[in-house]
C-alpha positions in Angstrom: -31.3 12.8 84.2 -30.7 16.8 83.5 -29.1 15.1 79.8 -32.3 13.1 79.0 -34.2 16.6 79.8 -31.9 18.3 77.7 -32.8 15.5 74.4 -36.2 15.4 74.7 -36.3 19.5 74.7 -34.3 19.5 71.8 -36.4 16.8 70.0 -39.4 18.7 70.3 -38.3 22.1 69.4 -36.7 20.4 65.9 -40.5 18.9 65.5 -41.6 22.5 65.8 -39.2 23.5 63.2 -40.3 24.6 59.8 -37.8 23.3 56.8 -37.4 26.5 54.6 -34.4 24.7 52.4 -34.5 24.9 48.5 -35.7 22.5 46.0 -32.8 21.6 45.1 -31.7 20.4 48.6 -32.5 17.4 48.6 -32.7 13.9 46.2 -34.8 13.7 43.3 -37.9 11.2 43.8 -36.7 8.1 42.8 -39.1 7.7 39.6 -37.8 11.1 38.1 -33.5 9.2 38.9 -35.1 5.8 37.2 -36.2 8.3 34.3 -33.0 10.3 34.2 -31.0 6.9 34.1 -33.0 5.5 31.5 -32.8 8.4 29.1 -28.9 9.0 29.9 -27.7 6.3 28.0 -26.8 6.7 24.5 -25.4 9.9 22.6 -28.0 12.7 21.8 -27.9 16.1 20.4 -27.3 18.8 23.3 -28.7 22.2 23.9 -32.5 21.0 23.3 -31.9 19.5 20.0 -32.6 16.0 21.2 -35.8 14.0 20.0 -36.2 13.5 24.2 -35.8 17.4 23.5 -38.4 17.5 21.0 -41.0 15.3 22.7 -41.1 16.9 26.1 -41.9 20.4 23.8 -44.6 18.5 21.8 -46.6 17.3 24.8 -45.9 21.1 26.7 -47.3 22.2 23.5 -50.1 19.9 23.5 -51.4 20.7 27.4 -51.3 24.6 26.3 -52.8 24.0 23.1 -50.1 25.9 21.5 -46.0 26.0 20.6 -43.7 25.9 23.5 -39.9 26.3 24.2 -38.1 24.3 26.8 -34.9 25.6 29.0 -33.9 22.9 31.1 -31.6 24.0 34.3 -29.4 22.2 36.3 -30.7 23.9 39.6 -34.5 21.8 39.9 -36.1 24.8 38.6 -37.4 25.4 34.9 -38.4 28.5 32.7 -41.3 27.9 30.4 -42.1 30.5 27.6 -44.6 30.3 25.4 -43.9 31.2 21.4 -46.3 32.4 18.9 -46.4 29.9 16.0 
């Protein structure tokens, strides 16, 4: 019985718990994998030269109405800068 006590306590101090682990963690939602897959196959030009490259840049540029640069990382996290044009 003492054992059973011991679970139960433990289960309800993990509820309690607050998850403070990074983005990268975890697995991608599995529409952004189906997207990755689908745009992995094939040769393209590297280092942001692609036309994938060149489209996510147009529509960035389009929401903030003005010329963007994309860096993807490999760590979940991205740097946008905006360029004068």
């Amino acid at each position: 019985m003492a054992a059973n006590q011991q679970m139960t306590q433990t289960n309800q101090l993990q509820q309690k718990m607050i998850n403070l682990t990074s983005d990268n963690w975890t697995g991608a939602h599995p529409t952004i994998s189906e997207a990755l897959l689908l745009h992995s196959a094939g040769g393209a030009k590297a280092y942001g030269a692609s036309d994938l490259d060149r489209k996510i840049e147009d529509k960035f540029a389009e929401i903030f109405e003005r010329r963007v640069a994309i860096y993807f990382v490999g760590t979940g996290q991205f740097k946008l800068k905006a360029t004068e044009s």
